[in-house]
C-alpha positions in Angstrom: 182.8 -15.3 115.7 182.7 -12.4 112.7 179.7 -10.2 112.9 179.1 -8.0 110.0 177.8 -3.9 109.8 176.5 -1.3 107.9 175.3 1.7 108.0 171.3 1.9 107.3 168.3 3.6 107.3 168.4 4.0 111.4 172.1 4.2 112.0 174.6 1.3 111.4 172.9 -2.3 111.8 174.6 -5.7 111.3 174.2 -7.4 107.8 175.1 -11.0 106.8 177.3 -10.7 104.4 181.2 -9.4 103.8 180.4 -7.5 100.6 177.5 -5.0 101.8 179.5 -4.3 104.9 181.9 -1.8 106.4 183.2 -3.0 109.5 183.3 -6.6 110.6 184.0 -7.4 114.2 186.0 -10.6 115.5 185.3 -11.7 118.6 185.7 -15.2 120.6 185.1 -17.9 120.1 186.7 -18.6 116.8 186.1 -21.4 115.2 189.3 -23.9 113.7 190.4 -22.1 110.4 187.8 -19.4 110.5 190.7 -16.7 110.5 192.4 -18.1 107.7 189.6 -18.3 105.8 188.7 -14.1 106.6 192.3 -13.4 105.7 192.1 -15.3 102.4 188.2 -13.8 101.3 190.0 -10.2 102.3 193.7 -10.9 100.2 195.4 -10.4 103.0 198.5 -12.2 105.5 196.7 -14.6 108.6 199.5 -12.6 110.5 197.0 -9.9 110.4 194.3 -11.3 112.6 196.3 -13.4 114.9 199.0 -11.1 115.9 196.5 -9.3 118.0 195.6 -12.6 119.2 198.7 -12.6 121.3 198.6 -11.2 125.0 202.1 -10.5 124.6 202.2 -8.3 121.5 203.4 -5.0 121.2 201.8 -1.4 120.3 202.2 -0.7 116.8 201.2 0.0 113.0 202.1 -1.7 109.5 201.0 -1.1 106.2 201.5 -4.3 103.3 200.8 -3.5 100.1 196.8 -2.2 100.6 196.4 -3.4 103.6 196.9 -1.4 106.9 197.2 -2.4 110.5 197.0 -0.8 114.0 197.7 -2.8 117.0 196.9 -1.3 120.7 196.3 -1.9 124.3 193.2 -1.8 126.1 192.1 -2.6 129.5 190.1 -5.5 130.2 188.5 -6.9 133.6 190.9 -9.7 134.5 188.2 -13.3 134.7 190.5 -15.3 136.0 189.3 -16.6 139.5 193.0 -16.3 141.3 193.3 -14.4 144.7 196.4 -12.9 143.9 196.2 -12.0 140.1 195.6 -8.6 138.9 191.7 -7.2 138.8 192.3 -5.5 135.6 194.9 -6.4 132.9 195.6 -5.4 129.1 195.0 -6.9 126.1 196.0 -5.9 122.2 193.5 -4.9 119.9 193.7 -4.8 116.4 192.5 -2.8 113.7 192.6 -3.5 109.7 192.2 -1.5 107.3 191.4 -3.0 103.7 189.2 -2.9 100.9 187.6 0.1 102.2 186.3 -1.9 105.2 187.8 -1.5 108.8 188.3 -4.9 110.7 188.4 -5.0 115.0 189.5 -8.0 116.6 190.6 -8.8 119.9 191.2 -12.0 122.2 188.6 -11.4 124.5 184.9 -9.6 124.7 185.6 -5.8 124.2 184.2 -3.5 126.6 185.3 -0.4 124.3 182.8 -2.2 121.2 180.2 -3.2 123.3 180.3 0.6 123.7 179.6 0.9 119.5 177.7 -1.7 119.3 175.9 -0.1 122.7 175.3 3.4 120.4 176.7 4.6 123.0 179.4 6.8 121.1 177.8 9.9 119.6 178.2 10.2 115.9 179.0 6.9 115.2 179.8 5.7 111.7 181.3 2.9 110.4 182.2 4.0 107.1 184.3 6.5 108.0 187.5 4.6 108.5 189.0 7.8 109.8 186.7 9.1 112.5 185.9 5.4 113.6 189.7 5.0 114.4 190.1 8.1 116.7 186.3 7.0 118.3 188.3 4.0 119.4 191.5 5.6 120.7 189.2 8.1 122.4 186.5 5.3 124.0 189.8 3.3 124.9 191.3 6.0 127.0 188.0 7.0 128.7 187.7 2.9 129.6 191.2 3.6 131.2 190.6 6.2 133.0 187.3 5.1 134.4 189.0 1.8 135.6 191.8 4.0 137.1 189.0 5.6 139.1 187.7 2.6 140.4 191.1 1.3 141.5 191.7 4.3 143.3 188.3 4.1 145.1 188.9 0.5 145.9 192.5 1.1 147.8 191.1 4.2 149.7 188.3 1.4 151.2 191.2 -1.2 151.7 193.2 1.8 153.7 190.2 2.6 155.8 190.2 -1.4 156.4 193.6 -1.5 157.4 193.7 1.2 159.7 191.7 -0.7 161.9 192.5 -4.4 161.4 196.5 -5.6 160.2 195.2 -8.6 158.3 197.4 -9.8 155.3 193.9 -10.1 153.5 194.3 -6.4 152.8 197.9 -6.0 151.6 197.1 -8.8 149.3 194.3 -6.9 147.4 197.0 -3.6 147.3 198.7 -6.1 145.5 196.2 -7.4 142.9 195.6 -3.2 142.7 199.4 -2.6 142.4 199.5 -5.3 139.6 196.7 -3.7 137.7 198.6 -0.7 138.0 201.7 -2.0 136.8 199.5 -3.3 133.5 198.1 0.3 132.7 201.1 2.6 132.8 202.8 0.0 130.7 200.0 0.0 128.1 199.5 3.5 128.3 203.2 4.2 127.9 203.0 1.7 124.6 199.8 3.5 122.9 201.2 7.0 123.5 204.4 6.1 121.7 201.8 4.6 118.8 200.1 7.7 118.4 202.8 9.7 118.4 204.5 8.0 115.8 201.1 7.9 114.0 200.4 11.5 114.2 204.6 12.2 113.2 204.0 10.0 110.5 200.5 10.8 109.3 199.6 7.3 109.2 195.7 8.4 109.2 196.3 10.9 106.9 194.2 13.5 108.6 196.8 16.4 108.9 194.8 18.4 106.5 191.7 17.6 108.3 191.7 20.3 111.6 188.8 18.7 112.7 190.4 15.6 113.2 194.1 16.9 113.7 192.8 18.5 117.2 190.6 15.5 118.1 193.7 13.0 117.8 195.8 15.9 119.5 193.0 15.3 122.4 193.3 12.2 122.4 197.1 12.0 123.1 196.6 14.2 126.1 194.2 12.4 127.4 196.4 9.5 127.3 199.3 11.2 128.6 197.1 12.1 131.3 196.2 8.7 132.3 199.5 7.6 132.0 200.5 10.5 134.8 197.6 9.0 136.8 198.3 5.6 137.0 202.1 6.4 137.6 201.0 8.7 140.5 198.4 6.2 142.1 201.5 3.1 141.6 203.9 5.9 143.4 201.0 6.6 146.4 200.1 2.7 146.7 204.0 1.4 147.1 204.6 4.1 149.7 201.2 3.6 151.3 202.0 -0.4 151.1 205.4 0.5 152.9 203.7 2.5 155.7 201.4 -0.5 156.6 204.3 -3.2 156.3 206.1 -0.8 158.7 203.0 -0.5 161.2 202.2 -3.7 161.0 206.0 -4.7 161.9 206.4 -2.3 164.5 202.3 -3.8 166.2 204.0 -6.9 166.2 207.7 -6.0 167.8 204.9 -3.8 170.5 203.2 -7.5 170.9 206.1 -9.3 171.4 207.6 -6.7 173.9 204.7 -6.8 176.2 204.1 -10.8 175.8 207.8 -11.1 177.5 206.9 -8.3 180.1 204.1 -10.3 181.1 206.1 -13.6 180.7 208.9 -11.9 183.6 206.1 -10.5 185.4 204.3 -13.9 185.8 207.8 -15.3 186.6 208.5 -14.3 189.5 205.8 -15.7 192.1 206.2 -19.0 190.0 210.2 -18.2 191.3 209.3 -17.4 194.5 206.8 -20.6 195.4 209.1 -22.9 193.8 212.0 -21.8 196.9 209.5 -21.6 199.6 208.3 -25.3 198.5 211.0 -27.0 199.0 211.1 -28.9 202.4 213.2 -25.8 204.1 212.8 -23.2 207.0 211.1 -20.0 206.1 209.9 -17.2 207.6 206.5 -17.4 209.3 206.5 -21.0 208.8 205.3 -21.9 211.5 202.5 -19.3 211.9 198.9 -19.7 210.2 199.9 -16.4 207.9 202.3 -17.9 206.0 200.7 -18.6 203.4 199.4 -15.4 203.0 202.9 -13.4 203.6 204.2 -15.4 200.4 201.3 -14.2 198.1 201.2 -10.3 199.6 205.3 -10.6 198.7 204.9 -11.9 195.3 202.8 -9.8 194.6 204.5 -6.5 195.8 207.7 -8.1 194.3 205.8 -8.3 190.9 204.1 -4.8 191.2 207.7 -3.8 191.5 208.5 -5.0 188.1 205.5 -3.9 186.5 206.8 0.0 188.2 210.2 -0.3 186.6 208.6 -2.0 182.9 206.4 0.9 182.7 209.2 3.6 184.1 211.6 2.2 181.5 208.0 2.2 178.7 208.8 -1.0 177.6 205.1 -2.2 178.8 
């Protein structure tokens, strides 16, 4: 789907037509062809539009002949419906830059444009290429750090849930968590190498501009700083995942330990009615305590045991 804006009157509002527009959005679904058919209206490579397409491709920038390119990783809720999938993953997003018009497109619904398109992000204007750029970067960061916050809340609720319960339930959602970790330092990683390059390179062109030379020198902090806080929440969930393996390892050795106690315990007045059963003399036989004197021993004889378990603290 391509949906077409300008700025007007009240702000930027969507227009129906390529010309009288700054910045067109792609967004699913696309129809069969409807990419080529953009790339060929613009004068530019298909390779443009569907290399951000693929989940697999890298952080990066390219310029071909007029035509510019910035490819990046943001963070997406993960839809898929498995138990033991990551809750958020990352996605490349794309930016072109042609004909004095700045394209977005991504593979899935963006929450960072629904933030534009939201007016959510203050002084908001498509046709500055420039400033819309950095507004990106700078929304795309914030979306990973909020998410980072969330995934930390959510593993300090699992915690409280495991101190009390040792259900595998648990360690499997540190895992989905751990996953989602893995996804956002790696991404991070990736877009602060971009920038960097970018800002070595003057790719935007704004090293003149001061305004805009400390905004994208922001920026790259702020990433670096998520970066440090996903790598430090992935170093606190592995050893905190380790801890609860261990406890939960060492509950179930305890478990085992006092089942067999038990197991001995019980043992030995099955042991002792099994002799006295057989068709042999014993002691009181012939008396009406009998009976009794076997029970009051096995019991005393299993007391005994329970003593020298608890003496030993293996019970």
């Amino acid at each position: 789907m391509i949906r077409y804006y300008a700025v007007g009157t009240k702000g930027f509002q969507e227009v129906l037509t390529l010309k009288e527009s700054s910045w067109i959005n792609l967004a699913p679904p696309f129809v069969a062809g409807e990419l080529d058919e953009f790339a060929s209206a613009l004068g530019i490579e298909s390779d443009f539009l569907t290399d951000p397409l693929d989940a697999e491709e890298r952080a990066r920038y390219e310029k071909y002949d007029e035509a510019r390119s910035i490819i990046f990783n943001m963070p997406v809720v993960n839809e898929t419906e498995k138990e033991n999938d990551p809750i958020f993953i990352t996605v490349p997003m794309g930016i072109i830059l042609c004909q004095n018009k700045i394209i977005t497109i991504c593979s899935v619904e963006s929450p960072v444009i629904e933030k534009f398109l939201d007016h959510k992000v203050k002084n908001f204007n498509p046709a500055n290429e420039t400033l819309f750029i950095l507004q990106l970067f700078e929304q795309t960061v914030r979306l990973f750090l909020e998410y980072l916050k969330k995934l930390n809340m959510r593993r300090n609720l699992i915690e409280q849930e495991l101190y009390h319960s040792s259900r595998s339930e648990e360690l499997r959602s540190l895992l989905r968590i751990e996953k989602s970790l893995v996804y956002f330092v790696n991404s991070l990683s990736a877009n602060e190498l971009l920038k960097l390059k970018m800002k070595r390179t003057d790719f935007l062109g704004i090293r003149e501009n001061e305004d805009y030379s400390e905004l994208f020198e922001d920026i790259i902090v702020d990433n670096n700083q998520a970066r440090e806080v996903a790598q430090l929440y992935t170093n606190i969930l592995n050893g905190t995942m380790e801890a609860f393996v261990s406890i939960i390892s060492n509950n179930l050795n305890k478990f085992i330990n006092r089942l067999t106690v038990i197991t001995v315990v019980l043992m030995v007045p099955t042991l002792i009615s099994s002799f006295f059963g057989m068709n042999v003399p014993i002691p009181f036989g012939n008396t009406a305590f009998a009976f009794y004197f076997l029970i009051i021993f096995s019991l005393i004889f299993s007391l005994m045991l329970l003593w020298f378990f608890k003496k030993k603290e293996l019970l």
